[in-house]
C-alpha positions in Angstrom: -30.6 -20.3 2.5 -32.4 -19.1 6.4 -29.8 -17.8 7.9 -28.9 -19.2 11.5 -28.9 -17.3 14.7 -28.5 -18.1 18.6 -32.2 -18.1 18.9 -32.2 -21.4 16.1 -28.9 -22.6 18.0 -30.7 -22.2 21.2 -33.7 -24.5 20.3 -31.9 -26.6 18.5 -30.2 -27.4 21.8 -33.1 -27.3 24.1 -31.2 -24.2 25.8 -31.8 -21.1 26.6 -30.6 -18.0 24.5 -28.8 -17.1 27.5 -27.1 -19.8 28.0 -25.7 -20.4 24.8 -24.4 -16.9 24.6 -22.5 -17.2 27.7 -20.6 -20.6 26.5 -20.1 -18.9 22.8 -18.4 -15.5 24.9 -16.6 -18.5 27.0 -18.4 -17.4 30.5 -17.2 -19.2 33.3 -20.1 -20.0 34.7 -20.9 -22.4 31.9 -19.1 -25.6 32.1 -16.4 -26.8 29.6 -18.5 -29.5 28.5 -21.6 -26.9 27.8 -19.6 -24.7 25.7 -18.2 -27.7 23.5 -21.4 -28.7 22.7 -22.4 -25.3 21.6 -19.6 -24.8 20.0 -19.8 -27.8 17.9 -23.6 -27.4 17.1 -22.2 -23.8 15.5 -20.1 -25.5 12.9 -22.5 -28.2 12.2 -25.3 -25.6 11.8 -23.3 -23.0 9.8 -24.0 -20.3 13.6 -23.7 -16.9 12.0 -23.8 -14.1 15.0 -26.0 -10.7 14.7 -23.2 -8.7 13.9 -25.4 -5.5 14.5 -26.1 -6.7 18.1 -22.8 -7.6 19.0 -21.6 -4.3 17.8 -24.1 -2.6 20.3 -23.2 -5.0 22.9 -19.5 -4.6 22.8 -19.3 -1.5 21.0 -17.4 -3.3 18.1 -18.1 -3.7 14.5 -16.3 -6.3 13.4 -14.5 -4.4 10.6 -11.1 -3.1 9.6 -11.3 -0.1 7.2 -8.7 0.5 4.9 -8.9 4.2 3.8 -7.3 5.2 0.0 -7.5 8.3 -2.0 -9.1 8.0 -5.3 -7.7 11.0 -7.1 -4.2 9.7 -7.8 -2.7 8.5 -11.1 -2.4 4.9 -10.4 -6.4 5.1 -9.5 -7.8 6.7 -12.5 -5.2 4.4 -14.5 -6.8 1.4 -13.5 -4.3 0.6 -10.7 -4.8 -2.9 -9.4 -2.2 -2.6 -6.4 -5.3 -2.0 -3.7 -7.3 -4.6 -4.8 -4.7 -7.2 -5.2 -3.5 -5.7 -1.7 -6.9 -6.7 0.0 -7.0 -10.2 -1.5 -4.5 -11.6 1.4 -5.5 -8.6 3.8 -9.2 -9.8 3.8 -8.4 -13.8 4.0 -6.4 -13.0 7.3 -8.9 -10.9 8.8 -11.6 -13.5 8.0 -10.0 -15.7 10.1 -11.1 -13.5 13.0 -14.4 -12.9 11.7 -13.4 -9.1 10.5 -14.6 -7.7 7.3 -13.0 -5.4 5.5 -14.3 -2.1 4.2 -13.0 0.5 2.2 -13.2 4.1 3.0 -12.7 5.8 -0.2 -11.4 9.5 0.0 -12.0 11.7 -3.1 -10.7 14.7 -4.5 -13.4 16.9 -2.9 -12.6 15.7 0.2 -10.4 16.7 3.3 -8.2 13.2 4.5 -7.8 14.8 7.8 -11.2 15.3 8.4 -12.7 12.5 6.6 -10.6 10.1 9.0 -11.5 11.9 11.8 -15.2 12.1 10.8 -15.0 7.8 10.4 -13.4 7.2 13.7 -16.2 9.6 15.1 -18.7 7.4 14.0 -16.9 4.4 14.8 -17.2 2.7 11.1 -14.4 0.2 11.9 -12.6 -1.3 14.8 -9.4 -0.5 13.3 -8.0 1.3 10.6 -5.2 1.1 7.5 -4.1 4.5 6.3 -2.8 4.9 2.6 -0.7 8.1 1.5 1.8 8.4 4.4 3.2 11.6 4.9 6.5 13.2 6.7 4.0 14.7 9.0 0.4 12.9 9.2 -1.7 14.4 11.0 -3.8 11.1 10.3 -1.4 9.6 12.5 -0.9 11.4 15.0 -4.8 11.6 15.3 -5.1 8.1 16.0 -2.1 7.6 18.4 -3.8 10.6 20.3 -7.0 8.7 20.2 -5.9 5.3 21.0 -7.4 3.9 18.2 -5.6 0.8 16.8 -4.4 1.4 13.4 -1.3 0.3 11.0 0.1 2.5 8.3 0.8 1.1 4.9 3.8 3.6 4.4 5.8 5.2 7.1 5.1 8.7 8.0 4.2 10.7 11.2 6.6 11.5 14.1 5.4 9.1 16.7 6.1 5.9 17.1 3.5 3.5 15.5 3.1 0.6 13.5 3.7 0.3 9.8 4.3 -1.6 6.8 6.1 -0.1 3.8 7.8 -1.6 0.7 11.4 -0.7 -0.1 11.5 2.4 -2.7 14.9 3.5 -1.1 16.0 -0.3 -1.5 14.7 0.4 -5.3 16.2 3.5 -6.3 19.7 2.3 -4.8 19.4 -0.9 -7.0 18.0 1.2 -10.3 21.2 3.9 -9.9 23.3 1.0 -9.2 22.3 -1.1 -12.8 22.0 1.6 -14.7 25.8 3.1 -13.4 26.5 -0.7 -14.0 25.5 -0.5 -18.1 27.7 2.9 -17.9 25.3 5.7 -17.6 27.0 8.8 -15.8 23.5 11.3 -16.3 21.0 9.4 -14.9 17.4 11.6 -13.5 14.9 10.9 -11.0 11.3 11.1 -11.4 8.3 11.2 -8.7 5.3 13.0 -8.0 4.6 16.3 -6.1 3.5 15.2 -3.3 4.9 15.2 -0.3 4.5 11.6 0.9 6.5 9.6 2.3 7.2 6.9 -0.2 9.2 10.2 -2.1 11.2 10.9 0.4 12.7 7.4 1.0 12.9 7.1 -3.1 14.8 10.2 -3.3 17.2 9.1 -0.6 18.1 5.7 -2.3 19.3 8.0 -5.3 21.0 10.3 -3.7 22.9 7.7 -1.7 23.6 5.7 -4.8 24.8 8.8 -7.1 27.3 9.1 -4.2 28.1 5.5 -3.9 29.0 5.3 -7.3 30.6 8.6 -7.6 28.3 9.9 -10.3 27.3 13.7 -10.9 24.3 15.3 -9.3 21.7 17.9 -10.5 19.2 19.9 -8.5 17.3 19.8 -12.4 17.1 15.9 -12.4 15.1 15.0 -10.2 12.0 16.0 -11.7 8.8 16.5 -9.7 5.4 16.2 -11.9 2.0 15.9 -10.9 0.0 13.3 -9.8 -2.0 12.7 -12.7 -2.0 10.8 -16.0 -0.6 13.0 -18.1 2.3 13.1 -15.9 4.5 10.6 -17.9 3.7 12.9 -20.6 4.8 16.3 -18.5 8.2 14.2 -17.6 8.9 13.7 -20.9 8.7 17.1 -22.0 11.4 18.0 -18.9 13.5 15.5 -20.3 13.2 16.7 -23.6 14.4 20.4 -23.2 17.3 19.6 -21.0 20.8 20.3 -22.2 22.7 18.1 -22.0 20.4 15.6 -21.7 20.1 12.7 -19.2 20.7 9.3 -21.1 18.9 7.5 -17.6 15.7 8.2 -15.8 14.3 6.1 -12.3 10.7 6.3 -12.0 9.5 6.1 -8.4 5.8 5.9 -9.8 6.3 3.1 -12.9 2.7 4.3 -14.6 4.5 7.5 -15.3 6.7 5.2 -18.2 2.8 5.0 -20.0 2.9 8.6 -21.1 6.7 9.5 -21.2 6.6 6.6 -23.8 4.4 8.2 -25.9 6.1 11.6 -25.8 9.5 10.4 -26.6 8.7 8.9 -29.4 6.5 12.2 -30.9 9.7 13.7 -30.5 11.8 10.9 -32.4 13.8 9.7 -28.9 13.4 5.7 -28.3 12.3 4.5 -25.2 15.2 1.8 -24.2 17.7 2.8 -26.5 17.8 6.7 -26.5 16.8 6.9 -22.6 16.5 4.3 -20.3 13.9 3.6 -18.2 13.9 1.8 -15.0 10.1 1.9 -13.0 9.5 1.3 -9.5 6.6 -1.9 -9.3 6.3 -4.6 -12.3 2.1 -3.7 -12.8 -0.1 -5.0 -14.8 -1.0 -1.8 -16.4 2.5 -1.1 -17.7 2.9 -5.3 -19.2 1.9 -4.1 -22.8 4.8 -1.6 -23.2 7.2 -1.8 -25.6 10.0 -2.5 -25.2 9.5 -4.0 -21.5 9.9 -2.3 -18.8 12.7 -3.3 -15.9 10.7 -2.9 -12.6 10.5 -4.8 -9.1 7.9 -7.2 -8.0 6.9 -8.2 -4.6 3.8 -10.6 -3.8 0.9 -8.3 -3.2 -1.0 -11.4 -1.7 1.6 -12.0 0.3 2.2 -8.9 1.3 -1.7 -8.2 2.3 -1.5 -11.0 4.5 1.3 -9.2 6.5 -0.9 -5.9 6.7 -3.6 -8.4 8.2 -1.6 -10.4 10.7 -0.2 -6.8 12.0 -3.5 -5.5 12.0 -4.8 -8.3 14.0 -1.9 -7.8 16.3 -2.8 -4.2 17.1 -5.9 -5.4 18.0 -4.9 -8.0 20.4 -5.6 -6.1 24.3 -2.1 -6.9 25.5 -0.5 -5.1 22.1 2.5 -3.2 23.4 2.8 0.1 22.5 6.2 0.3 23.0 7.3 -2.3 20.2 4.8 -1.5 17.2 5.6 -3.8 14.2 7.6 -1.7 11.5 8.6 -3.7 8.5 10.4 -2.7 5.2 9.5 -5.5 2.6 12.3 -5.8 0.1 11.3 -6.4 -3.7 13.5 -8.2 -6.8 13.9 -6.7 -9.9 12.6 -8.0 -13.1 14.3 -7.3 -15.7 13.1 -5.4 -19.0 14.7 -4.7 -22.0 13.6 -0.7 -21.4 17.1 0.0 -20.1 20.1 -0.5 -22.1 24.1 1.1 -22.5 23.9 4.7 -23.3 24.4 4.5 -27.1 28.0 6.3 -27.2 27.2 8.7 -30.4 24.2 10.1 -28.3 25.1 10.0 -24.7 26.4 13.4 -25.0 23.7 14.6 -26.7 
C-alpha cells in the first residue's frame, strides 16, 4: 500500500502544501472551515505525516523510550512483565501518535551514561526509567535537564513523577498470612541490589514482624544475587541455618524456581517443610508445584497508567510542583505453597 503524505493530501485538495500544513498545525490564519476539510480528507485518505520532518521541524520525535536492563534474573528467565507492561503503555501513547521504543541497557554497559548518552542524542521525547534507586543519579539527570520523564519505581531525592506497585503493601500482607497460619520464624528474601523496590519490601516486613509481635534476625533477611541461580543460593542459606525458619517472603517470586529445586535435593518440601509466599503471580513460576501464593495486578492496566502519566508530563502546562506519584495496590492469589508450620518440624 503507497503510503500518503501532505504532498498527495495537497493535490488531492487542489491546495497548496502550505496550506494544508498550516490547517493540520491549526494556524490561525486558515479558516475553521479549511482546516475541517483537511482534516477530514486525512482520515478518509489514511494522512500519515513524515515523522522525520516533523522531528526536524519541531525538534520532536514522536517517541517515548522506555529504558530496562537486560542482565537481571527475571530477563534471562524469560520475564514477561516488560512486555505485557508495554501492551497498555503503547495503546495510550498511540493515541497521541507516540511510538514506543525500547532502550535496552546491558551488562557491559554504564545506566548513567547510557541515559545520558540517549537524551544527548535526543532518541525520544520522553523517557521511562526502570531500576529505581535510593539515589538515581538517572533522575536527578533529567529533573536537572528538564527533560520530561516518569519513573516506574520510586527513587531519587527530588521531587518527580512516578508509578510503583506496592511491595511494602506485599510484604506486610505475606508476614501477616503467614503469622496468621502460626509461623513465629519467618525470613525475607531479595536481591543485592540496592533498588528501590528492596527497600520498600524490606520495610513492609519489618513493620509487620512488629505488628505482629514476632522475633527478628539480622540473618533472615537474606540478600542473594541477581541471577538465576539465586533461588538456588537462597536455598542453601536456608538450609544451614539453626534453627531454621519454617517461612520465607520472596520480594523477587522467580527466586521460588530454584529454591524449589534445592530443597527438595536436600529432602525439605516446598509448602509443607517451608513456606513460600512470592511477590508477583508470573507466568514463569505457573508450573510449580505445589502453587505458589503470589499477588497479581493487571499489567495492561497498569501500562495504560504509565502512558496516561507520561502523556501528562508532556503536556506544556505540566506542573512541576504536583508530579503524579501513585502506589498501585495488588491482591493476593492464593497457592497452596504456604501452609501451618508442621509442629514436629517447626523447631527444627
Amino acid at each position: 500500500m503507497s503510503r500518503v503524505g501532505i504532498r498527495e493530501l495537497a493535490a488531492e485538495l487542489g491546495m497548496s502544501i502550505s496550506t494544508v500544513s498550516r490547517a493540520m498545525n491549526a494556524r490561525e490564519d486558515v479558516s475553521a472551515a479549511t482546516r475541517e476539510r483537511v482534516t477530514a480528507a486525512a482520515e478518509r485518505l489514511g494522512y500519515q505525516p513524515n515523522q522525520s520532518g516533523r522531528t526536524l521541524r519541531r525538534g520532536a520525535t514522536g517517541t517515548v523510550a522506555l529504558v530496562i536492563q537486560t542482565n537481571t534474573a527475571r530477563t534471562e528467565m524469560g520475564e514477561t512483565f516488560y512486555f505485557s507492561l508495554c501492551d497498555g503503555l503503547q495503546q495510550v501513547l498511540a493515541t497521541k501518535s507516540l511510538d514506543l521504543v525500547l532502550l535496552p541497557v546491558g551488562a557491559s554497559a554504564d545506566p548513567d551514561q547510557y541515559l545520558v548518552n540517549a537524551v544527548d542524542r535526543h532518541l525520544a521525547d520522553a523517557y521511562v526509567v526502570s531500576n529505581t534507586h535510593r539515589v538515581d543519579r538517572r533522575i536527578e539527570y533529567l529533573t536537572q535537564r528538564a527533560v520530561p520523564f516518569v519513573a516506574l519505581g520510586r527513587g531519587g531525592v527530588s521531587d518527580h513523577a512516578w508509578l510503583d506497585l506496592d511491595f511494602e503493601g506485599v510484604a506486610a500482607h505475606s508476614v501477616a498470612r503467614l503469622a496468621g497460619l502460626g509461623h513465629e520464624r519467618i525470613a525475607l528474601a531479595s536481591d543485592d541490589r540496592d533498588i528501590t523496590s528492596t527497600f520498600e519490601f524490606v520495610r513492609g516486613y519489618r513493620r509487620a514482624l512488629a505488628e505482629h509481635g514476632l522475633p527478628t534476625d539480622s540473618g533472615w533477611e537474606i540478600r542473594v544475587p541477581d541471577m538465576p541461580e539465586g533461588g538456588a543460593i537462597l536455598a542453601d542459606r536456608l538450609l544451614a541455618m539453626s534453627p531454621r525458619p519454617t517461612a520465607v517472603v520472596l520480594a523477587q517470586e522467580t527466586l521460588a524456581i530454584g529454591l524449589y529445586r534445592r530443597l527438595r535435593e536436600a529432602g525439605v518440601e516446598p509448602g509443607s517443610d517451608l513456606a513460600v509466599i512470592g511477590f508477583r503471580k508470573n507466568p514463569v513460576c505457573d508450573h510449580l508445584l505445589p502453587s505458589l501464593t503470589s499477588f497479581e495486578v493487571s499489567l495492561d492496566d497498569y501500562g495504560r497508567r504509565l502512558g496516561e502519566i507520561v502523556l501528562g508530563r508532556l503536556t506544556p502546562d505540566c506542573p512541576d510542583d504536583q508530579p503524579v506519584q501513585e502506589v498501585w495496590a495488588m491482591k493476593i492469589v492464593p497457592g497452596e505453597s504456604d501452609a501451618h508450620p508442621p509442629r514436629e518440624k517447626a523447631a527444627r
